[in-house]
N, C-alpha and C positions, 0 to 999 in steps of 0.2 A: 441430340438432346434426349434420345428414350433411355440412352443407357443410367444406370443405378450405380451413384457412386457407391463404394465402400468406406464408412469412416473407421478406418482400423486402428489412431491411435486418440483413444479420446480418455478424458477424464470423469473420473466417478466417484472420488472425496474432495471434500472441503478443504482438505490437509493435502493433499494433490493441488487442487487447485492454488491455493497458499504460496505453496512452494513456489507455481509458475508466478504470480500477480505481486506475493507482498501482502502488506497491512497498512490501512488506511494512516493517517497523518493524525497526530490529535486533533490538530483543527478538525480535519475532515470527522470524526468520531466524534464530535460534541456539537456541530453545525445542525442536527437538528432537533426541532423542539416541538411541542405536542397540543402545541395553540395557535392558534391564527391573529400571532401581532401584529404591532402596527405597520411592521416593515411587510409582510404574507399581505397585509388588505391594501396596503399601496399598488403593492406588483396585481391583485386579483384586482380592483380597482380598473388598472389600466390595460388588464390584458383579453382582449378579443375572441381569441382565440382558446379551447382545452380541449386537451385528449384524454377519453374516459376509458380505464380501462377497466376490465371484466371478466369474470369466471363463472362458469356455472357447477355445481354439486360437483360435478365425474374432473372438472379441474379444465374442460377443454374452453377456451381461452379467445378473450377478443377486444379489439378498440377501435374505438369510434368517433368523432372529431364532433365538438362542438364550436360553434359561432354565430357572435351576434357583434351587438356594437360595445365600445371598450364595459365594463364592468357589468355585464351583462349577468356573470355569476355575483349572485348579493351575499356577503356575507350579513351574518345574523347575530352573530357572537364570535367569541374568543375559539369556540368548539363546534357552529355548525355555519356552515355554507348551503346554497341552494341553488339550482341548475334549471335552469327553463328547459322544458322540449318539447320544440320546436318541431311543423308537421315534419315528416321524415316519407320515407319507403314503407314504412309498417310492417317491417321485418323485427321490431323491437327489441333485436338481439340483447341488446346490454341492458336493459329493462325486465327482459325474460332471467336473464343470468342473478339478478339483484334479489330476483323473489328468492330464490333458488342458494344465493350465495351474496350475504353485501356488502361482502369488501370489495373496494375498491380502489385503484388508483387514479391520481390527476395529472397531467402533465400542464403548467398555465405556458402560453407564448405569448411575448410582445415583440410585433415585429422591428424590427432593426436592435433586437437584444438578445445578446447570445446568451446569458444566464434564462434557465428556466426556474419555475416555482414548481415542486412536486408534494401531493398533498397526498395522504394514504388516510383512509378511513372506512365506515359503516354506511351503507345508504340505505333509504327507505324512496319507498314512490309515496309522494305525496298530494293531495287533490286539496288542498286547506286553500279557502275560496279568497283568503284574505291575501296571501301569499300568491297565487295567481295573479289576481288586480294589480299587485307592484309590478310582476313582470309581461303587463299587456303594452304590446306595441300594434301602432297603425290602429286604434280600435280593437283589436286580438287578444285574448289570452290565452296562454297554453292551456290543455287538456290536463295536461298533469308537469311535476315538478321532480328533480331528484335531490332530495335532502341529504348532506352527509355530516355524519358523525366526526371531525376531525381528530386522526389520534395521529400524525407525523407531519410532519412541516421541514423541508429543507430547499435552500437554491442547488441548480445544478449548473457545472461549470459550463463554461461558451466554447470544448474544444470541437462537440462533434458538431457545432454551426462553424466554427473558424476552420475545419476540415474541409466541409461541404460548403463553404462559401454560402450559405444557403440564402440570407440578406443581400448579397452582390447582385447589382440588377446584370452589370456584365459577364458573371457566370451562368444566366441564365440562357439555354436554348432559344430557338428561333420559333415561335410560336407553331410553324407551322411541320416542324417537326415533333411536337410533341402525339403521345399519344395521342386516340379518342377515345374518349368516352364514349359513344355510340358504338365505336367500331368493337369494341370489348364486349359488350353489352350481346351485339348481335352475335357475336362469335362464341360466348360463352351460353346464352337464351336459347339460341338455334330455335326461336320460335316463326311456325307458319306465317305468310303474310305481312312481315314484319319485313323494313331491309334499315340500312345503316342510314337515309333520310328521315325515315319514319320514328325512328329512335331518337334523333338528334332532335327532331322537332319535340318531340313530347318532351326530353330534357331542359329544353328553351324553354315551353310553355310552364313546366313547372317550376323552373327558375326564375321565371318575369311573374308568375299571378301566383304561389303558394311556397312562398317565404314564411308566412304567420298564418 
């Protein structure tokens, strides 16, 4: 695994690209729209789950997984949405990138639905104390919020979930084959003191007491 592939035959226009893929369908070329209707606040509404993605200035690139309970992201209007967040690592990656650069993408999931919602926009960090209070759970309120500017709105088809089975409880691994999280953690931290118990514990503790 040290060795460095060589990628020798790769593509570098549009019009290259073209050639190999084709051009979208009409449908596909008019499917999305630049508000957040009624059909976009149903699916946000119901969906648990977003993936937030992110750049900073130089372009170098990140995403980050949000969740709470279903319609946890609140729409506002037709053009903005709002993000709670929720305590984290305090690595603030996608937070840092936003001052810095704020567009953004969304990716929304609802489990057992292969279509997803993809939301493209502006964000701001925002601390507006009234906006907060709506999204306090357990007694809690977030620290801060991410607000976005909505300028694209489309569904995305169900083929790479109908690929990946990724909803099939029977394509799922055996629990105990999957990775850990500790074990990763320790291996990549290489910190003193520390072993793959020690890890695993503190990941418990801060998934049972610092949710909110």
């Amino acid at each position: 695994m040290n060795e460095t592939y060589q990628f020798n035959n790769t593509i570098r226009t549009e019009k290259e690209l073209r050639s190999l893929i084709g051009f979208p369908s009409e449908l596909v070329k008019n499917k999305a729209i630049t508000y957040l209707d009624e059909n976009c606040r149903e699916f946000i509404s119901k969906s648990p789950f977003v993936l937030l993605s992110t750049s900073d200035q130089n372009g170098h690139c990140d995403v980050s997984p949000r969740g709470d309970k279903s319609g946890f992201v609140q729409v506002l209007s037709e053009k903005q949405l709002v993000i709670p967040e929720r305590p984290g690592n305090k690595r603030i990656d996608s937070m840092r990138n936003i001052i810095t650069n704020p567009k953004v993408g969304l990716l929304f999931l609802i489990p057992g639905l292969g279509e997803t919602l993809r939301v493209n926009g502006k964000a701001t960090l925002v601390t507006d104390d009234l906006l907060l209070e709506r999204m306090k759970v357990n007694g809690k309120k977030p620290l801060l919020a991410i607000g976005v500017e909505v300028e694209e709105c489309f569904i995305h088809c169900a083929k790479a979930f109908k690929r990946s089975h990724l909803w099939e409880p029977d394509s799922w691994m055996d629990r105990e084959l999957l990775p850990s999280a500790a074990q990763i953690v320790f291996a990549h931290a290489k910190l003193p003191n520390t072993s793959v118990e020690s890890i695993q514990a503190r990941l418990e503790e801060s998934y049972s007491k610092r949710l909110y």
